[in-house]
C-alpha positions in Angstrom: 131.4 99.2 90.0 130.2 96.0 91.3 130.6 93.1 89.9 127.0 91.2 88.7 128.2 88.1 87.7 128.3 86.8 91.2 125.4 87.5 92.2 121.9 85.2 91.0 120.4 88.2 88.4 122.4 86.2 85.3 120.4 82.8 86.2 117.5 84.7 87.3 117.2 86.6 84.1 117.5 83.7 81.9 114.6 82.2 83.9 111.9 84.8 84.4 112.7 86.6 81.5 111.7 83.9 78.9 108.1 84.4 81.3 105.8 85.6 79.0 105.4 90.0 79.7 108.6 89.7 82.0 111.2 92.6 82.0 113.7 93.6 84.4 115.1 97.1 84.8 116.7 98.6 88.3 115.2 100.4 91.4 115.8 101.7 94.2 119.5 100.0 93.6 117.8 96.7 93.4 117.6 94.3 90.4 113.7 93.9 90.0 111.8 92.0 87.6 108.0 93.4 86.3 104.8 92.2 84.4 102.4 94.4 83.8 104.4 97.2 85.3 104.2 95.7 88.7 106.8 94.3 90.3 106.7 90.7 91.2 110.2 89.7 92.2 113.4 91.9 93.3 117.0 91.0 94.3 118.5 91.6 97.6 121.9 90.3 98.6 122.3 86.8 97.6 118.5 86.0 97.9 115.3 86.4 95.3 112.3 88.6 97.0 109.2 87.4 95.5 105.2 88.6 96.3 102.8 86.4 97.0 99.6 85.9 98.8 100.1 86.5 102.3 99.0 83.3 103.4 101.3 81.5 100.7 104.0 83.6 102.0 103.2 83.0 105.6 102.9 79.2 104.8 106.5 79.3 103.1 108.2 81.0 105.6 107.3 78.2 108.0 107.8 75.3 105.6 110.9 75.9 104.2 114.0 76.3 105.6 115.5 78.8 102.8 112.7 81.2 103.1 112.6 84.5 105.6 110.9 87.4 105.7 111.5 89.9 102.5 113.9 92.8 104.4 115.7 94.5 101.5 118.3 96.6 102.8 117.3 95.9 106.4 113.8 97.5 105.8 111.1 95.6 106.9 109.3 93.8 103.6 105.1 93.6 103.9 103.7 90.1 104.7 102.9 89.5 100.6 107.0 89.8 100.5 109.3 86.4 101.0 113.1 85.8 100.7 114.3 82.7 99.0 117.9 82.0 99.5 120.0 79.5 97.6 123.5 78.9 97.7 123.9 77.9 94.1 121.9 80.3 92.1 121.6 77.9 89.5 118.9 75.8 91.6 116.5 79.1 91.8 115.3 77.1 88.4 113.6 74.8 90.9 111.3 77.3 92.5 110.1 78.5 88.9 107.0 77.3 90.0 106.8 79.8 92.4 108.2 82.3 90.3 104.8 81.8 88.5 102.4 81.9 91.0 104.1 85.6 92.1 103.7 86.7 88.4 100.3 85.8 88.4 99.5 86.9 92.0 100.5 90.1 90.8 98.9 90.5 87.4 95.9 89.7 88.4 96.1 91.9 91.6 93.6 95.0 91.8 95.7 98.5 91.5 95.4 100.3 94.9 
């Protein structure tokens, strides 16, 4: 069994989850965090997925050096999808901001 405390989900949870209509729950393996039964933001490896606005992703990948294309498990992610990677998982806290704008992106987003 692995072990969870290494990885970001404890600081991550006690983030997002305090967002109001967060929850988290598994899938597909990964640690993924919902509102409004959609998922916004998923864990893979030592980085945070999060979906955005293509453009705001696009603009992200290209402005910030911790931020790559979305490819859990080595599968290719869609262009609303970004990585962030932190070392310390601790400083996620500083991209709450964008935490929010990918809960609202997806709330508000139409259901295909």
């Amino acid at each position: 069994m692995p072990n969870t405390s290494t990885g970001p989900k404890p600081q991550l949870d006690a983030l997002l989850l305090k967002l109001p209509g967060v929850s988290a729950r598994r899938i597909n393996g990964l640690d993924a965090y919902f509102v409004s039964d959609k998922m916004f933001a998923c864990i893979s490896g030592s980085g945070v997925g999060l979906r955005l606005p293509a453009a705001v992703a696009t603009e992200l990948q290209f402005s910030r050096d911790n931020t790559s294309a979305f490819q859990p498990g080595g599968i290719a992610g869609t262009r609303e999808w970004v990585q962030i990677d932190r070392a310390d998982a601790a400083d996620y806290a500083k991209d709450l901001e964008l935490f929010q704008a990918s809960l609202d992106f997806v709330k508000n987003a139409r259901s295909r």
